[in-house]
C-alpha positions in Angstrom: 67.6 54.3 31.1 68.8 51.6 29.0 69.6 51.8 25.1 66.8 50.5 23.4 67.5 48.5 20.0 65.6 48.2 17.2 65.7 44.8 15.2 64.3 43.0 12.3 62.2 39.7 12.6 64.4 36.3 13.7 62.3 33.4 14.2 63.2 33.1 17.7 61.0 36.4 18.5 57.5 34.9 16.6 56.2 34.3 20.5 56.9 37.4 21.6 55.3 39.2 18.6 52.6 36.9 19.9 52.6 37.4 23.5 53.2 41.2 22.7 49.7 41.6 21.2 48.0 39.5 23.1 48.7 41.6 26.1 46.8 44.4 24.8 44.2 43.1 22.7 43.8 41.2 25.8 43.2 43.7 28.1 41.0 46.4 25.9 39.0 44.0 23.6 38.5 40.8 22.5 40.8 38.7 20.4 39.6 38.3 16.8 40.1 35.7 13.9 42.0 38.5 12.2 44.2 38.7 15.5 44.8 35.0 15.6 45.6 34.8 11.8 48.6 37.0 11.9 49.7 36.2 15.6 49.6 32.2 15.2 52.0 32.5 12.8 53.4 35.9 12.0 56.2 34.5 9.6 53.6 33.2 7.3 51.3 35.5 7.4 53.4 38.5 7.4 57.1 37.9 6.7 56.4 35.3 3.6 54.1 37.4 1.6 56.5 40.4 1.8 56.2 42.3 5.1 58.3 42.8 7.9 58.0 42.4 11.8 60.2 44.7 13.8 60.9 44.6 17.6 62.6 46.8 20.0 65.1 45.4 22.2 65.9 46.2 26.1 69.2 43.7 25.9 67.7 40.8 24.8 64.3 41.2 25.8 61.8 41.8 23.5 59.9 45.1 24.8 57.5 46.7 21.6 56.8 45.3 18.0 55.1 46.8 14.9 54.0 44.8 11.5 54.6 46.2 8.2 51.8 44.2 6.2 52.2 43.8 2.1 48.6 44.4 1.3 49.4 45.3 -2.5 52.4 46.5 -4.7 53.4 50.1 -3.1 50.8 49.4 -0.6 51.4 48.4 3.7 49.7 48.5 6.3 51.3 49.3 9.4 49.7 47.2 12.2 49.7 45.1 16.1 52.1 47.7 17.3 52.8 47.4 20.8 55.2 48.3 24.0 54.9 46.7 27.2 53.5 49.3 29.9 57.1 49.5 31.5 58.7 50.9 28.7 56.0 53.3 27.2 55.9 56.9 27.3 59.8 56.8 26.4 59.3 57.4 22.5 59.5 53.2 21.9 56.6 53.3 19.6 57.6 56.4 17.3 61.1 54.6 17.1 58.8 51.6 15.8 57.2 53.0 13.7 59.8 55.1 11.9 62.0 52.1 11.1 58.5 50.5 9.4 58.0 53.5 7.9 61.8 53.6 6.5 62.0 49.7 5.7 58.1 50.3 3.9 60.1 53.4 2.1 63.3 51.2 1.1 60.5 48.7 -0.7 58.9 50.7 -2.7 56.0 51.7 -0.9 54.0 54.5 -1.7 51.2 54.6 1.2 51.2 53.3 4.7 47.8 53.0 6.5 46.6 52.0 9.5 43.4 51.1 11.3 43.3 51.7 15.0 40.0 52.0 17.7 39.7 55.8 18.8 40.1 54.7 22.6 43.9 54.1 21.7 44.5 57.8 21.9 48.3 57.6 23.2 48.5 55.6 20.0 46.6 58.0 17.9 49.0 60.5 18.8 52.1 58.4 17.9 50.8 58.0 14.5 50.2 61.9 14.2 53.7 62.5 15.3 54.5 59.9 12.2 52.8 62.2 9.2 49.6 60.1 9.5 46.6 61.3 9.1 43.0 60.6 9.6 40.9 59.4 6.2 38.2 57.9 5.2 38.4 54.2 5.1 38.2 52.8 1.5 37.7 49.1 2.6 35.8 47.8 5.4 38.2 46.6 7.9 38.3 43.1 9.0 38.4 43.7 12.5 35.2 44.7 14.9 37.1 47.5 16.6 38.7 49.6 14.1 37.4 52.3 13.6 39.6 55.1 13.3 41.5 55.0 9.5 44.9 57.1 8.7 47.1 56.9 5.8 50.6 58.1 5.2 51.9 58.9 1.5 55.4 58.0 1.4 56.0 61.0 -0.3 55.1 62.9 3.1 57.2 61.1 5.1 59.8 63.2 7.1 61.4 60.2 8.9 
């Protein structure tokens, strides 16, 4: 098994980010304006504004990626995680997720959240093994298929 690195965004990884998500959104639902806002240009939309993109590294190739999303002071949403099928069930996504969580922690933030689709129950469990947990959603989400809402007080966290 090869050592898996964790790194933060470099411009040189905004297609993969892309390509990344696409894969998945691909292949379970349908791509959404939301999807193409952040994917088209993730350093813009993400990066700019205050958030982070990290990506875990198989040597140089790019084989998961989360978003940490500014959505208000103290405030992030943790979103378009993904791990190419080759390298999931080996604890990429908790790794992922963990640094967002840390780097979210490091800014400031006081919540993490989440919206996810209930038929992503690998995922589901991932964020459980985080400290999320389920909640009632206080805004309606921007995309079609979320429907499953989780939150994480910073305060919580056990990273």
């Amino acid at each position: 098994m090869s050592v898996i690195v964790i790194s933060p965004y470099r411009p040189d990884l905004a297609e993969a980010f892309r390509q990344l998500n696409l894969d998945w959104i691909e292949r379970l639902f349908a791509v959404e304006a939301a999807d193409r806002k952040v994917l088209d240009n993730p350093e813009r939309a993400i990066v700019t504004p205050g958030g982070m993109i990290f990506f875990a590294l198989d040597g140089e190739r790019p084989v998961g990626t989360v978003a940490m999303i500014l959505v208000s002071p103290g405030r992030y949403e943790l979103a378009k995680m993904a791990v190419v099928s080759s390298h999931q069930r080996r604890g990429i996504g908790e790794m992922l997720g963990a640094a967002g969580i840390e780097w979210a922690r490091t800014q400031g933030a006081r919540t993490v959240f989440l919206q996810t689709n209930s038929r992503l129950a690998g995922a589901i469990r991932v964020y459980e093994r985080l400290g999320f947990r389920h909640a009632v959603d206080p805004d309606p989400s921007e995309y079609a298929r979320a429907d499953v809402y989780m939150e994480l007080p910073i305060g919580q966290y056990r990273g």
